[in-house]
C-alpha positions in Angstrom: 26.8 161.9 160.1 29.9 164.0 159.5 30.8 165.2 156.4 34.1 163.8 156.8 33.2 160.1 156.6 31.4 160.3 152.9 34.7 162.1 151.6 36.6 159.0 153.3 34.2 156.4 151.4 34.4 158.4 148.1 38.4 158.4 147.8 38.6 155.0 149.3 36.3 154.2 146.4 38.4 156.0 143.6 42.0 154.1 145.1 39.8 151.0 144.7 38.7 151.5 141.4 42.5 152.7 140.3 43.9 149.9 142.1 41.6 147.8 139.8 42.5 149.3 136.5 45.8 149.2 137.4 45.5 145.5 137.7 43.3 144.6 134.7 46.1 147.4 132.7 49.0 144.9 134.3 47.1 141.6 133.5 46.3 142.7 129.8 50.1 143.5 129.5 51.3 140.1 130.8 48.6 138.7 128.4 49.7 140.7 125.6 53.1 139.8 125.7 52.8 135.9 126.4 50.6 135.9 123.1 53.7 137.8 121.1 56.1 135.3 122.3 53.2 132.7 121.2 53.1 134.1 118.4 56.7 134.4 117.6 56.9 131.1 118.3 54.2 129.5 115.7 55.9 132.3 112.8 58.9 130.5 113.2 59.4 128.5 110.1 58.2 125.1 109.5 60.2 122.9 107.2 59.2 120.1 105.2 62.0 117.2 106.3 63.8 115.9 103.3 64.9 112.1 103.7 67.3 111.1 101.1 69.2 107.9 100.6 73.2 108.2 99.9 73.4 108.9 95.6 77.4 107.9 95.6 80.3 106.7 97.6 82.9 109.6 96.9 85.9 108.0 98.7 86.6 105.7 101.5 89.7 104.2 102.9 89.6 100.4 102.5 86.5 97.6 101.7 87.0 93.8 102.0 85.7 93.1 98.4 87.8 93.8 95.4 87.6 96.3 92.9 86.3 95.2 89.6 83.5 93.4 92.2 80.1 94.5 94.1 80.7 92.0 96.7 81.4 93.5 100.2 82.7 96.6 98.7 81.4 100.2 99.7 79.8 100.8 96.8 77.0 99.0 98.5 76.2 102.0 100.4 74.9 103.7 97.6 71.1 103.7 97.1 68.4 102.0 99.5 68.6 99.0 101.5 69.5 95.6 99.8 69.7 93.9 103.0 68.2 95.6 105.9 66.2 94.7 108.6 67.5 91.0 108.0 70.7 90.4 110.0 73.5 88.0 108.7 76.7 88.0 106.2 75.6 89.1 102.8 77.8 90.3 99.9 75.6 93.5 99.0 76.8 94.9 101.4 79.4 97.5 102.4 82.6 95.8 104.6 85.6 97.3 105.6 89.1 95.3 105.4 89.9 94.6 109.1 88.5 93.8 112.3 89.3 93.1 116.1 93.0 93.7 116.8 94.7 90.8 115.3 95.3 93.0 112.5 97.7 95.3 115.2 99.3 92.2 117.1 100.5 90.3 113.9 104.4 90.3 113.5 104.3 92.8 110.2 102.0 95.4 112.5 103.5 98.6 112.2 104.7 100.7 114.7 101.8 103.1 116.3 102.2 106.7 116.1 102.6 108.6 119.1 101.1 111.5 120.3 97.8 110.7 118.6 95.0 112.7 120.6 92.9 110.2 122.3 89.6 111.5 121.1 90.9 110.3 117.7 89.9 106.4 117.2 89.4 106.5 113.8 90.4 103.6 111.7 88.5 103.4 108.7 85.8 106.3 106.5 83.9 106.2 103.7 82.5 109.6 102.0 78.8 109.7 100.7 77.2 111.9 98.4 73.7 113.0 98.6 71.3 114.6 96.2 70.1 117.9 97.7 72.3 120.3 100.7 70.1 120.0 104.2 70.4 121.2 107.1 70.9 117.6 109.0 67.9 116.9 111.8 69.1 112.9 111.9 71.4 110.6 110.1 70.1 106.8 110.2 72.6 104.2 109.5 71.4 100.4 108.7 73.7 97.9 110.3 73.1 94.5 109.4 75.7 92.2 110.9 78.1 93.2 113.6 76.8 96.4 114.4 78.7 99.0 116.8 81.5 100.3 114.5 80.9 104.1 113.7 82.7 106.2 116.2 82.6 109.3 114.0 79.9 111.4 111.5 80.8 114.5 110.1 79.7 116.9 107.7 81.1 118.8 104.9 80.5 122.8 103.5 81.4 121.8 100.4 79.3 120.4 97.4 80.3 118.0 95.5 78.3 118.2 92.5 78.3 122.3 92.6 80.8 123.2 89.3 82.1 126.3 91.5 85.0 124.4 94.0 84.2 126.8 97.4 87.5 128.4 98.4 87.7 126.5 102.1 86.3 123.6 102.8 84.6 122.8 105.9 84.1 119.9 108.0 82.1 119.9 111.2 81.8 116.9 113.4 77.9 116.0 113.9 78.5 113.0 116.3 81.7 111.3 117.7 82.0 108.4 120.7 84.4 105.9 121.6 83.9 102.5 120.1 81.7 100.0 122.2 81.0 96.3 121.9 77.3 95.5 120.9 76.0 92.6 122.3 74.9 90.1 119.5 75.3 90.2 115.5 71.7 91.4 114.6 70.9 94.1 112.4 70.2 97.4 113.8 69.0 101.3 112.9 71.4 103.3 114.1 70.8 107.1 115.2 72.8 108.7 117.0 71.5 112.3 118.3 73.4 114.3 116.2 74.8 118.5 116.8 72.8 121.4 114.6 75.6 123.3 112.2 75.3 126.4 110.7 75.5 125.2 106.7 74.2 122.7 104.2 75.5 119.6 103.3 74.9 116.7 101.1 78.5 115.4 102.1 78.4 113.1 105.1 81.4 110.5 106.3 81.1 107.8 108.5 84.8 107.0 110.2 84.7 103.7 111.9 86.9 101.2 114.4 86.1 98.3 114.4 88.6 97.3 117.2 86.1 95.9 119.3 84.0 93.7 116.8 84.3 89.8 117.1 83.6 89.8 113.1 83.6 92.8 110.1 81.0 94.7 110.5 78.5 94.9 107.7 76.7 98.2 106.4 73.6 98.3 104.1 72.4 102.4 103.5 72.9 105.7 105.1 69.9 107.7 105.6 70.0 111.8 105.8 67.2 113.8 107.1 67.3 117.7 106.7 65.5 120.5 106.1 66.6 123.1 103.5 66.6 126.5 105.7 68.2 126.6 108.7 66.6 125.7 111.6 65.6 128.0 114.2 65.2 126.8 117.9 61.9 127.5 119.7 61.7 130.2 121.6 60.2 127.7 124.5 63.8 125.4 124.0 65.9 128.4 123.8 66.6 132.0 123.0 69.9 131.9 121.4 71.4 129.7 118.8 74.8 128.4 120.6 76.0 127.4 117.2 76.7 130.8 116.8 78.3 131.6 119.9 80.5 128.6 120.3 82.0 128.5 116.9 85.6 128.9 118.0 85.4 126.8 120.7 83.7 124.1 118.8 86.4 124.1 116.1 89.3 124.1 119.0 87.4 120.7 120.8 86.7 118.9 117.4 89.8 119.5 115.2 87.6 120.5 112.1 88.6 124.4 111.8 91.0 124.7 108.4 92.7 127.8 110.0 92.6 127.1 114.1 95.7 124.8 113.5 97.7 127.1 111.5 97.1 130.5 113.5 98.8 128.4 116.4 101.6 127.4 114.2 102.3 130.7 113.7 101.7 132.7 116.2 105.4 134.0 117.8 104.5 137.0 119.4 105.3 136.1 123.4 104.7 138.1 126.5 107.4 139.3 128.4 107.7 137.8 131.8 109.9 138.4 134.8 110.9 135.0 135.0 109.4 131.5 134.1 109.2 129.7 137.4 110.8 127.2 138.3 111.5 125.6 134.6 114.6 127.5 134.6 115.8 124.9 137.2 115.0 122.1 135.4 117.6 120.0 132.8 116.7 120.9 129.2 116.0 117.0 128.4 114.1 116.6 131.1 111.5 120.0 129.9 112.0 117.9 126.7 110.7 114.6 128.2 107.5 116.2 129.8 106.7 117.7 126.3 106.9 114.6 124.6 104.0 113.5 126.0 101.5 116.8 124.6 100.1 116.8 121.6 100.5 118.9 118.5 97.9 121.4 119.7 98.7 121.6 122.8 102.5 122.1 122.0 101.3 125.3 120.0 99.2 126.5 122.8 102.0 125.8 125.0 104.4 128.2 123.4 102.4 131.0 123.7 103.3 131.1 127.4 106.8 131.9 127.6 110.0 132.1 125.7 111.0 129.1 127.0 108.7 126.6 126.8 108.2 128.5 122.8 111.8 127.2 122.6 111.0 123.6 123.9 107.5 123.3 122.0 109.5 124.9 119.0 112.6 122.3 119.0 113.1 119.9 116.0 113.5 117.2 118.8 110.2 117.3 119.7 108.7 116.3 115.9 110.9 113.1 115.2 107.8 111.5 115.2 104.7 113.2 113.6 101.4 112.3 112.9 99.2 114.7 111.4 96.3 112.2 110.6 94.1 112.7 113.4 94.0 116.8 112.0 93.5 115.6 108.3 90.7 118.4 107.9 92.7 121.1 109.1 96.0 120.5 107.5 97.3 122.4 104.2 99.9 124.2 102.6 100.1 127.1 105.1 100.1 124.3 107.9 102.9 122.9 106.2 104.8 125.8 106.2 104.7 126.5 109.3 106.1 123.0 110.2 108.8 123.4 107.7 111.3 125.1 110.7 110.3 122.5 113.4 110.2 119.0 111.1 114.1 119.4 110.1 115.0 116.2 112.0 111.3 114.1 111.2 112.1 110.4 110.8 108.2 109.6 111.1 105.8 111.6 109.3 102.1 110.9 108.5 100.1 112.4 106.6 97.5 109.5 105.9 93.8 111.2 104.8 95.1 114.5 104.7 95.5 117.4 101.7 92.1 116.1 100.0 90.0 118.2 97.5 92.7 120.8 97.1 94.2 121.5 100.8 97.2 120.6 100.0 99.3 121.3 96.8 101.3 118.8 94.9 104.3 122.2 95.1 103.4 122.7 99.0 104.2 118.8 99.4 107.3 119.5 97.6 108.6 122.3 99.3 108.1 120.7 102.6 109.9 117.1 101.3 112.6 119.5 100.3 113.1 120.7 103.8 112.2 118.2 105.9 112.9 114.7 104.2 116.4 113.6 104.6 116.5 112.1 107.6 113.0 110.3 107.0 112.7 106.7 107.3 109.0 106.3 107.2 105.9 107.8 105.3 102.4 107.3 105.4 100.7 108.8 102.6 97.0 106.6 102.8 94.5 108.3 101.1 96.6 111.2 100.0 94.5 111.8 96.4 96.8 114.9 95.9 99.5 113.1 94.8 100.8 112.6 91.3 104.0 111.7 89.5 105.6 114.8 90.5 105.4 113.9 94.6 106.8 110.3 93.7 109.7 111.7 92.1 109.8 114.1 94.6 110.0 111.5 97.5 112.9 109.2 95.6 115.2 112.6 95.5 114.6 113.8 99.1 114.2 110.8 101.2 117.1 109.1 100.7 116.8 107.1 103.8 113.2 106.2 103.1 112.5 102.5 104.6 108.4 102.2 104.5 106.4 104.1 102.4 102.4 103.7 102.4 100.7 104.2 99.8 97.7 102.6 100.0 94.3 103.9 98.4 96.2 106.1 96.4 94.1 105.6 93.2 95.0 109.2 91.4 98.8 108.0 90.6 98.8 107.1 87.1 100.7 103.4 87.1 103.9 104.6 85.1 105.0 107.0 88.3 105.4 104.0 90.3 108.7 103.4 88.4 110.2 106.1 90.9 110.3 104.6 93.4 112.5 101.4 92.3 115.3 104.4 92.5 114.8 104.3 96.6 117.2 101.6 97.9 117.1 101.2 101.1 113.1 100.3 100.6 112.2 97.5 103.3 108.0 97.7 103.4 105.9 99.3 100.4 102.3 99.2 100.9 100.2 99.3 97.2 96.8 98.6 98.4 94.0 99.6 95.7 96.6 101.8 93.3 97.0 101.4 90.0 100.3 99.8 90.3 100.5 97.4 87.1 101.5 93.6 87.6 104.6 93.5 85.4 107.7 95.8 85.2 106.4 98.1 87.6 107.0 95.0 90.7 109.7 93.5 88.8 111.5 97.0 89.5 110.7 97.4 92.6 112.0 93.8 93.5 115.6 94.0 91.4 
């Protein structure tokens, strides 16, 4: 046998044997590093789910029951159930004031707004307090008549029994749908799959329209689950939490950013460009007429192209009418300076829900009235808790023209500031829902 042949058998031998280690080396890696991510995963933290029932109603727009009553009034919402799982009309519970559209088509229906973004449906919202901050995993809401309302659940940064006010306030959106028609009356557990945020909250509101509904819905208890760390995704579900990646882009598609809206109210710095197209050909009402139909948002974000369209989106033509209600949690001062410049010639302005818990000022309010109220006819102020004496007076001096004013569900204006506005004469509707309006010389004022 040649002595060539046992030197082929021995390194054939020793490639086999390295080939092997090389492969048990490889397999004990892949091993290795599936058990880390294992174990990564089962370090992650495990929280203990805190289910809490609402502890207060904070605020909410409008309940069918009256106020020195428990019946149908959104109190109810506090505490556990007093109704649910039955189904059927019973006075414990919470009821808003309106339902179906008959309220709209009725000959004293105002005027809708236009401009209003069309992902904004709201109609109605009540603000509930819980006890402890969470994380949310699930909000449960028990609908006992009528279900099929809520369109809207949001969350807030801010704590409303913490003795330190934070300075901004936060609002993130955790759900939000169009309103649908549920077929039948019966009581229901509603849970929608809600978003993950980035803070702690025990301030949850429920906005509702109740368009659709054949009768007023009925509401018994709001249910928050939460953990109280911040939850981290599986490593098997994901990698990276988008919350933290999509923050901008989350506050630009829901509307809840405080400072979004105002950076593109003030942004004016515009890049130069050769020409702009053929918009240079086209009338100046007719630019005007295709603007009319953007909203505010998108008019800011629209003058950032050009100086031209700046001009257009920019003119006091194009803010006649103005609602600012469906951006309630973004609006304050500084948005209402920047507005100042473009609201010269407003005839419409509402600023229903908005300037809560400190956003807007009672001297910002001012300062804008003082620019940007003479030629206004109507103002909806619902739910505006900022205002006081002062604004009143305010309004009687600068809106001389003033023909509706709504105030309803302003319950912070002391009753002897009402007095101002018998000084507005060319008054036609005043709305007073649940203020503190007193049934005497304050209406005998307003009717002389």
């Amino acid at each position: 046998m040649s002595p060539v042949f046992p030197m082929l058998t021995v390194l054939s031998m020793f490639y086999y044997m390295c080939l092997r280690r090389r492969a048990r080396t490889a397999t004990r890696g892949e091993m290795n590093s599936r058990r880390a991510i294992e174990s990564n995963t089962r370090a992650l933290p495990i929280n203990v789910e805190i289910v809490q029932y609402a502890k207060e109603v904070l605020d909410f727009s409008s309940h069918y029951g009256s106020e020195n009553s428990m019946s149908y009034t959104m109190w109810n919402l506090a505490g556990i159930p007093n109704v649910y799982p039955s189904s059927g009309d019973f006075t414990q519970t919470a009821v808003f004031r309106t339902y179906g559209t008959w309220w709209d088509h009725c000959p004293s229906a105002r005027l809708p707004f236009k401009r209003t973004p069309p992902t904004f449906c709201s109609q109605d919202y009540v603000e509930l307090a819980f006890e402890e901050p969470v994380y949310p995993t699930a909000v449960h809401i028990l609908e006992t008549y009528h279900p099929g309302a809520v369109v809207r659940i949001l969350a807030c940064s801010a704590n409303p029994y913490s003795q330190n006010p934070p300075a901004e306030v936060r609002w993130e959106i955790l759900w939000s749908e169009a309103p649908t028609k549920v077929n039948g009356p019966q009581a229901r557990q509603f849970t929608p799959c809600i978003k993950q945020i980035n803070f702690p909250t025990n301030l949850i509101r429920l906005e509702v329209n109740s368009s659709l509904l054949d009768y007023y819905t009925e509401l018994d208890a709001v249910v928050l689950h939460g953990v109280k760390e911040r939850p981290v995704l599986s490593l098997k579900t994901s990698m990276i939490d988008m919350n933290d990646i999509d923050e901008d882009e989350d506050e630009e598609k829901y509307g809840c950013g405080m400072d979004t809206l105002n950076k593109q109210f003030s942004i004016v710095t515009l890049r130069e460009w050769p020409t702009n197209g053929y918009f240079d050909k086209l009338p100046y009402e007719l630019i005007q007429l295709i603007l009319s139909h953007l909203t505010v948002p998108d008019l800011c974000r629209l003058a950032q192209t050009c100086k031209l369209l700046y001009q257009h989106c920019c003119d006091p033509l194009q803010y006649i009418h103005l609602s600012l209600q469906p951006y309630w949690a973004r609006i304050n001062d500084t948005s209402l300076e920047y507005l100042q410049s473009r609201c010269t010639l407003i005839q419409w302005l509402n600023l229903s829900w908005t300037g809560n818990r400190g956003a807007i000022s009672v001297s910002g309010f001012s300062s804008f009235l003082k620019v940007c109220g003479s030629e206004l006819v109507r103002l909806e102020l619902s739910c505006g808790h900022f205002l006081n004496e002062t604004c009143l007076e305010v309004i009687t001096e600068m809106c001389p023209n003033l023909q509706e004013l709504n105030l309803s569900s302003c319950d912070k204006i002391p009753p002897q500031a009402f007095n101002h506005i018998a000084k507005v004469g060319s008054l036609k509707r005043l709305i007073l829902y649940r203020t503190k309006v007193e049934v005497g010389r304050s209406l005998f004022d307003f009717c002389s």
